[in-house]
C-alpha positions in Angstrom: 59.3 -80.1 160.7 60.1 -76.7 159.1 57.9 -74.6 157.5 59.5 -72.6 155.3 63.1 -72.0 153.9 65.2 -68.7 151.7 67.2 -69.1 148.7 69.4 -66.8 147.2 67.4 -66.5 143.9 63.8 -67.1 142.9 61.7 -70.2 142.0 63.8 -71.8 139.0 67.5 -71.4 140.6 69.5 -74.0 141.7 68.8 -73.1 145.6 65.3 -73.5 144.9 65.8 -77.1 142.9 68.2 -77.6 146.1 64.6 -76.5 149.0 62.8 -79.1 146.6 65.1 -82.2 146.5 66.5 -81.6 150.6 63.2 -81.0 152.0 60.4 -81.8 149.1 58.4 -79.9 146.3 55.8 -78.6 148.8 58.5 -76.8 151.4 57.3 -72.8 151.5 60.6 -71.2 150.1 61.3 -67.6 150.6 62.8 -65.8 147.4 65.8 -63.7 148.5 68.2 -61.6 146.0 71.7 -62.1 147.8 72.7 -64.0 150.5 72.9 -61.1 152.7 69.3 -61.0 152.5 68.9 -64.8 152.8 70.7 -64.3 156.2 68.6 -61.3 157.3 65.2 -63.6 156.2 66.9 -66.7 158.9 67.8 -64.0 161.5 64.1 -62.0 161.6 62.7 -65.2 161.7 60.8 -65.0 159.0 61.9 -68.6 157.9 63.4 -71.4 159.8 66.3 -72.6 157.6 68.2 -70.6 155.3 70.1 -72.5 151.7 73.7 -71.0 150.8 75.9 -72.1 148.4 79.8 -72.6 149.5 81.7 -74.1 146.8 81.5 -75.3 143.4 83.7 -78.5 141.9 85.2 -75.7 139.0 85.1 -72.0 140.5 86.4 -72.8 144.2 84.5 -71.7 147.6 81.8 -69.2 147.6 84.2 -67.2 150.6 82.2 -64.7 151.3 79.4 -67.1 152.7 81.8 -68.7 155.1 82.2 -65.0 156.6 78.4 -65.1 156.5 77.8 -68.1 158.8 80.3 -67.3 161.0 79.6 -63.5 161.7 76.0 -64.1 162.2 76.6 -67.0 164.2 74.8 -69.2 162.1 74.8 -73.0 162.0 75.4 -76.1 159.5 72.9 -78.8 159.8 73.0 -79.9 156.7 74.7 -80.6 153.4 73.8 -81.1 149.6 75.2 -81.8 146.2 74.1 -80.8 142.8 74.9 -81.4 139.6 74.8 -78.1 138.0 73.5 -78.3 134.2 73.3 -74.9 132.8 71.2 -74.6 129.5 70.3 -71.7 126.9 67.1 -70.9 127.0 65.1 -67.8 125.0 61.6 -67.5 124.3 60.0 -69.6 121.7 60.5 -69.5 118.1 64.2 -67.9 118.1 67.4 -69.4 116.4 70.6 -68.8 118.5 71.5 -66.5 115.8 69.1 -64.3 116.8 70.3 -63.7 120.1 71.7 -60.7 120.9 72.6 -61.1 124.6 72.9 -63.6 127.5 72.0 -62.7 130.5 73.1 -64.3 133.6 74.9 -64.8 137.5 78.5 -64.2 136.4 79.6 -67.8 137.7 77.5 -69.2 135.2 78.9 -67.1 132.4 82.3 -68.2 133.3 81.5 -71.8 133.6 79.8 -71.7 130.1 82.6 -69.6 128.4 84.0 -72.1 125.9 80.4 -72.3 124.1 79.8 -68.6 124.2 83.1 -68.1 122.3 81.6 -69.7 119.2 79.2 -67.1 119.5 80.8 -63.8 119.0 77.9 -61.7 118.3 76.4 -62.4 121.6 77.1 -59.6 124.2 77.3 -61.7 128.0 75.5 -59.6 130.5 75.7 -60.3 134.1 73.0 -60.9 136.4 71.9 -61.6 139.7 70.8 -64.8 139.7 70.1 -67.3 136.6 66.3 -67.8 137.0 65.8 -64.2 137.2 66.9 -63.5 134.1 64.6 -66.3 133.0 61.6 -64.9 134.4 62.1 -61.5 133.7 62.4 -62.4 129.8 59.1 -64.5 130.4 57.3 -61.6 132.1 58.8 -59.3 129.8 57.9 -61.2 126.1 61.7 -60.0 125.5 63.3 -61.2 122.2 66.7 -61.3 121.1 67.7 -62.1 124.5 68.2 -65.5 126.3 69.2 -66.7 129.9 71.3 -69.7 130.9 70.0 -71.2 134.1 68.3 -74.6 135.3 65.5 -77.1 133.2 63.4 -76.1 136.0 63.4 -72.4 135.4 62.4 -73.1 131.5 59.7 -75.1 132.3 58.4 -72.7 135.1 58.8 -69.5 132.7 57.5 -71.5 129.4 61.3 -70.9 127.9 62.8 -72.8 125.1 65.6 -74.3 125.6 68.3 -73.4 122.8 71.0 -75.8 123.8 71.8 -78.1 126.8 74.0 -78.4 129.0 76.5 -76.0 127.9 79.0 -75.9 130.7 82.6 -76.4 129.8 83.5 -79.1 132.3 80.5 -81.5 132.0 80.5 -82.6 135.8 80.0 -79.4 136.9 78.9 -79.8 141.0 77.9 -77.3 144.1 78.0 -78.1 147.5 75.6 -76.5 149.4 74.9 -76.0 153.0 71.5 -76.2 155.0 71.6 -73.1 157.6 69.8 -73.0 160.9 70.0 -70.4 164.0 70.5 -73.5 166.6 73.0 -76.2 166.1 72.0 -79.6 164.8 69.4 -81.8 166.2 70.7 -84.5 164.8 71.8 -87.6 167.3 75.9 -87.8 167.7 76.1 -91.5 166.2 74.6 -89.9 163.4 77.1 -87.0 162.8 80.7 -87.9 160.8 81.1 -84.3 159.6 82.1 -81.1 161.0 82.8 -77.8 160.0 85.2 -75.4 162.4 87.1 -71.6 162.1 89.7 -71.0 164.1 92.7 -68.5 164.3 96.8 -69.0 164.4 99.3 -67.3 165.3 102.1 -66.2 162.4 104.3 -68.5 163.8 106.5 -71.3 162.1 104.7 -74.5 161.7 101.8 -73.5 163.8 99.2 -75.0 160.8 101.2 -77.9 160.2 101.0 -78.7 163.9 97.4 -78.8 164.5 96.7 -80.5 161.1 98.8 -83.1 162.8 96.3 -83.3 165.5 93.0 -83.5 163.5 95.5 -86.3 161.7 96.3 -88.3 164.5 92.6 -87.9 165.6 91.4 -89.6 162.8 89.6 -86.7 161.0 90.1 -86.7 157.3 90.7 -82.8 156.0 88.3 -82.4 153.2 88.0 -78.2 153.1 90.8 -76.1 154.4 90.2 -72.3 153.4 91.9 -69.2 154.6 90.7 -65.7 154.9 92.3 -62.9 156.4 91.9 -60.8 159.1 91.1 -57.6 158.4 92.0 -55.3 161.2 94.7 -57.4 162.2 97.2 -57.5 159.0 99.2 -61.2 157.9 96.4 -62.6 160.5 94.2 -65.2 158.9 91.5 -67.2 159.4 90.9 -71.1 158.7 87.5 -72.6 157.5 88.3 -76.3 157.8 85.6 -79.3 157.5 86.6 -82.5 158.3 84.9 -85.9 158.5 85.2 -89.1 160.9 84.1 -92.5 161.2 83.6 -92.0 165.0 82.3 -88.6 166.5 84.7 -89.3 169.6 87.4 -88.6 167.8 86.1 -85.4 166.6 85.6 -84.9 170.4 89.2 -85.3 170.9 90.7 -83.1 168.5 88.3 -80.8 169.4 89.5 -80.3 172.9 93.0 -80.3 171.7 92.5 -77.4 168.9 90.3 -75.3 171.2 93.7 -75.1 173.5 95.9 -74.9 170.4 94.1 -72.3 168.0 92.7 -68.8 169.2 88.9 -68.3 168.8 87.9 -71.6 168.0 84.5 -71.9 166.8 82.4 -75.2 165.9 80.3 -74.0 162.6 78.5 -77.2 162.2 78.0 -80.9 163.0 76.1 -82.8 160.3 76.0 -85.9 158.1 78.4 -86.4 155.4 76.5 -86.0 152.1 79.0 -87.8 150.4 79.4 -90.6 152.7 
């Protein structure tokens, strides 16, 4: 049983409501400012598992986070889901018309955009993190501006909220991903999702060939993302997860792909959190 976990953010974000709904409301967290941090915090071993968002259902994957993982050598043990409600929040006894400016992570601006267009004397700031914001106006007893972040962060920084759920796509959802040093310790019959990097060569077809192997091997592509290669140019990398009814036939395509595809690399084996 692990002791403590970091977040990218402070008590109130959605990592935190993440720590407190994966592994329960009494799990030590470990309040980080970026992710690079909430690496260093898993690598000193000053916690046991780290929380990092890697994609979200309207602004894409969270790339440099793959890079993350698979530079430190990290591992996936774990997925989770949430439903991301952004909400206006201020503190008490302020209209919206008094608000001057919101403060708040720039992905959260962006997903809120359509509401803060029908209020153009707000000035949009960007933060951090959302529940920053939120405590820093609570600590603070600043007026005239407001945050947008989680219900959690209002109630734990006494914030009013303003106006809910102001997101422009209503099922707004982030996957995130439970980091450990060590691979999983969970048993294989258990596993039916992996995440994998590997490199190609720029040759003709060479994707198309070995997404015909994970195909013929049963896996189901759910994630394919490329990145490139930096000191090598028109080289690129490819952060795939895929998911399987039976873990042999992860087994199989995995010794196929390790013979097709340069630097092959198993990022994680965990349970589908979807399944």
């Amino acid at each position: 049983m692990i002791k403590s976990v970091a977040i990218q953010g402070v008590k109130g974000s959605f990592h935190h409501i993440v720590s407190q709904d994966y592994f329960g409301e009494n799990m030590q967290v470990n309040e980080c400012l970026s992710f690079d941090d909430t690496v260093d915090a898993l690598l000193s071993r000053k916690t046991e598992a780290a929380i990092m968002a890697l994609e979200n259902s309207i602004a894409g994957s969270i790339i440099p986070n793959y890079a993350l993982i698979d530079n430190n050598s990290l591992h996936i043990v774990g997925e989770y889901y949430l439903d991301i409600q952004h909400h206006l929040m201020a503190l008490p006894n302020q209209a919206i018309e008094a608000i001057k400016e919101v403060h708040s992570h720039p992905m959260a601006l962006l997903q809120c955009k359509t509401f803060l267009k029908n209020y153009p004397h707000i000035k949009l700031v960007e933060a951090k993190d959302t529940a920053e914001v939120a405590k820093r106006i609570s600590k603070q007893k600043i007026k005239g501006i407001a945050a947008i972040a989680s219900k959690l962060a209002s109630q734990l920084f006494d914030l009013t909220i303003l106006a809910e759920s102001i997101q422009t796509i209503k099922h707004n959802e982030t996957r995130f991903a439970i980091v450990k040093r060590s691979n999983s310790e969970i048993p294989k019959e258990e596993i039916n999702k992996a995440s994998v990097k590997f490199e190609l060569d720029h040759k003709r077809g060479s994707l198309a060939t070995i997404l015909n192997v994970m195909s013929d091997c049963k896996l189901n592509l759910t994630k394919i993302q490329s990145l490139p290669k930096i000191e090598t140019p028109w080289l690129y990398a490819f952060f795939v997860d895929v998911t399987f009814e039976n873990y042999s036939d992860f087994e199989k395509a995995k010794s196929i792909m390790k013979i097709m595809a340069t630097h092959f690399k198993i990022l994680g084996e965990y349970k589908n959190a979807k399944h």
